[in-house]
C-alpha positions in Angstrom: 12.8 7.0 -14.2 12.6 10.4 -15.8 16.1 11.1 -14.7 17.6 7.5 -16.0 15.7 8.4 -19.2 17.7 11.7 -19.3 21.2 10.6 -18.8 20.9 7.8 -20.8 19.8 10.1 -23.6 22.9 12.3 -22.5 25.0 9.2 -22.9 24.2 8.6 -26.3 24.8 12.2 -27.2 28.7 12.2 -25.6 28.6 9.0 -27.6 27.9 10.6 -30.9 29.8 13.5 -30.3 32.6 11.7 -29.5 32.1 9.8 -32.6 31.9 12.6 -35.1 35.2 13.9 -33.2 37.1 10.1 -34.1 35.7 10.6 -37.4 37.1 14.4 -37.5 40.1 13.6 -36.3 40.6 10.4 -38.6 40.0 13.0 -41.2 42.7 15.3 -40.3 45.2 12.9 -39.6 44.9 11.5 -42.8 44.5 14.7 -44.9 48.2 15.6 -46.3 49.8 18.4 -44.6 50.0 21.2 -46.0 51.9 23.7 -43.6 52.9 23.6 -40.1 49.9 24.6 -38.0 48.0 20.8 -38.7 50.1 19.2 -36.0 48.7 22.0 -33.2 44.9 22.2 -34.6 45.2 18.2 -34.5 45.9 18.7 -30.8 43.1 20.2 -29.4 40.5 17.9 -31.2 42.5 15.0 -29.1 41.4 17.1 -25.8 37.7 17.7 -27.1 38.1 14.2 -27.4 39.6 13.0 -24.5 37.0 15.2 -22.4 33.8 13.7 -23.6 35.2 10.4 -23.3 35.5 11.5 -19.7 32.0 12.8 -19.8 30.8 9.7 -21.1 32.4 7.6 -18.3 31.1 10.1 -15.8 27.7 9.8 -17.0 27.8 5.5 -17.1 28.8 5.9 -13.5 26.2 7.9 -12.4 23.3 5.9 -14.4 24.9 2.7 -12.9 24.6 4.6 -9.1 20.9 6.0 -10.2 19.7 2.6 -11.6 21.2 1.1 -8.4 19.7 3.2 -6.1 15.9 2.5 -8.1 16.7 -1.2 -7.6 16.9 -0.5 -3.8 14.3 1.4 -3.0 12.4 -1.5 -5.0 13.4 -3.9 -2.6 12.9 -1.9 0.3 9.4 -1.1 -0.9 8.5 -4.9 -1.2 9.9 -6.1 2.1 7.9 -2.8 3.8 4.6 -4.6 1.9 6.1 -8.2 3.2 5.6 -6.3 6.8 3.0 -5.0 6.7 0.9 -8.2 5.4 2.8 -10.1 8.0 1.7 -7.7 10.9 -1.2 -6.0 9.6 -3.5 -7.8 12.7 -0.8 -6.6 15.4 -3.2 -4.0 16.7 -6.1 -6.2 16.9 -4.3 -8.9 18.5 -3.1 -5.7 21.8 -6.8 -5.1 22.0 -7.5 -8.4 22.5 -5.5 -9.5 24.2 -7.4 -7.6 27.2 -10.3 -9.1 26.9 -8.8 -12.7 27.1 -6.9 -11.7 30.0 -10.5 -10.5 31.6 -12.3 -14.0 30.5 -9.3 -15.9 32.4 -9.6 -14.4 35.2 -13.4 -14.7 35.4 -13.2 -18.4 35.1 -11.2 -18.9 38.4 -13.3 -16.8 40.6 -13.9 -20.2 42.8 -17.6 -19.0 43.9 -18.7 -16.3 41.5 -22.1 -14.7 42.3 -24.7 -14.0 39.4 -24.1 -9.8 40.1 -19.9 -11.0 40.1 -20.6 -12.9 36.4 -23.1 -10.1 35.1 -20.2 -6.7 36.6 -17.3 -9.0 35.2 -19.3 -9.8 31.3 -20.6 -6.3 31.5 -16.7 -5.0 32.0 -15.6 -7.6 29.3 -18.1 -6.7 26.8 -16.7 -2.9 27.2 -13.3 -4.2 26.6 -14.2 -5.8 23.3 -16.1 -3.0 22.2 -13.6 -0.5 22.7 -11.2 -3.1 21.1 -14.0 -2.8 17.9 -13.9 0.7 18.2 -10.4 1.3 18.1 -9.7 -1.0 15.4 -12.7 0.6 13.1 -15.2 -2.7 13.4 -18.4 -1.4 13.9 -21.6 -2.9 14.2 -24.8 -2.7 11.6 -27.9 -2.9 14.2 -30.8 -2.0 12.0 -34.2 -0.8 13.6 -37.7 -2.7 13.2 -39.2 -0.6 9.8 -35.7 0.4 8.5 -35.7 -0.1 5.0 -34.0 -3.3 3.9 -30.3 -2.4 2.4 -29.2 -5.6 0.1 -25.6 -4.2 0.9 -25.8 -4.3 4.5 -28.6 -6.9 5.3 -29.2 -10.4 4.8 -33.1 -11.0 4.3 -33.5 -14.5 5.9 -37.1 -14.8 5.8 -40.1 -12.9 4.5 -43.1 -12.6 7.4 -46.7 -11.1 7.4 -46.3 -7.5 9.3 -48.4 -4.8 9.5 -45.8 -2.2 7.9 -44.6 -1.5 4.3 -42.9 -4.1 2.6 -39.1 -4.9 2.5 -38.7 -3.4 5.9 -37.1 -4.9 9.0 -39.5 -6.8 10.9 -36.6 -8.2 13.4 -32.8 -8.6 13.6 -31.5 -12.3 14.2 -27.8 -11.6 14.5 -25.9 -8.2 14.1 -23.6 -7.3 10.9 -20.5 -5.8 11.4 -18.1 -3.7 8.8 -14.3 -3.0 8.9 -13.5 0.7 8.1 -16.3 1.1 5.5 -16.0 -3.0 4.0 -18.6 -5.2 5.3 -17.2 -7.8 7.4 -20.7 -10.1 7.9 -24.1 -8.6 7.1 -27.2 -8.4 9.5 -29.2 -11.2 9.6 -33.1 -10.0 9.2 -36.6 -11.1 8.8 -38.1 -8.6 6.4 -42.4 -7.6 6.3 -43.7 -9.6 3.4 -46.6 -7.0 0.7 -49.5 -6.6 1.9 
């Protein structure tokens, strides 16, 4: 922007310039000779003349490339944002997709045994976990006496315990936050004054 700023500010300087020289040479062209020598001073004014109009021209071409260039990236810029919206789950959906695959496969087993289920959940779980881990979800499990966190817990119920006040007396579901952002908070009973 800086640079459109300066050769648009350079442009209007060749512009003045160029001005004063019209004006200059106006005035010499209309000024009564008075010996021979006008005719060759008048020339090189028409060079000054003729070079910052090139200047000028030079300049408009390049702000027209610069300010076309600054339109581009623009639109590059908001179709990479239109991406990355679009796709911004891809990498959940691959470690996911794991874990379906895993479930399937569980469900036609034609005579499973209870140690089959439990090995097979056990391996799924790990898969979903990893899948959590990789993609930055992690779980809020807070311990019975942990002091209740309004920004992390969710206080369900209030219950007589013997321990201090506003303190985890048990955890009814887990929370879960997305790098740092809480996703779902955990779901508590909390020990009531005593």
């Amino acid at each position: 922007m800086q640079e459109q700023e300066k050769q648009a500010e350079t442009i209007n300087t060749a512009e003045q310039i160029v001005t004063n020289a019209s004006a200059t040479d106006a005035a010499v062209n209309s000024a009564p000779a008075t010996d021979a020598a006008t005719p060759v001073e008048a020339a090189p004014a028409v060079d000054v003349v003729a070079q910052l109009e090139a200047k000028v021209q030079e300049l408009q071409d390049s702000f027209m490339r610069a300010k076309a260039e600054g339109e581009n990236i623009r639109r590059r810029a908001q179709e990479d944002i239109s991406k990355a919206h679009k796709f911004a789950i891809e990498g959940f959906a691959e470690a996911m997709v794991p874990v379906k695959d895993s479930l399937e496969m569980a469900l036609k087993v034609e005579t499973p045994s209870v140690e089959s289920l439990k090995e097979g959940v056990e391996m799924t779980l790990r898969q979903l976990s990893a899948a959590f881990e990789k993609n930055r979800l992690t779980e809020i499990s807070p311990q019975k006496g942990d002091k209740l966190d309004p920004m992390k817990h969710q206080a369900i119920s209030m219950e007589p315990a013997e321990q201090e006040a506003n303190t985890i007396v048990t955890v009814l579901q887990k929370g879960y936050t997305i790098a740092d952002r809480l996703l779902r908070p955990a779901l508590v009973t909390v020990a009531q004054g005593k």
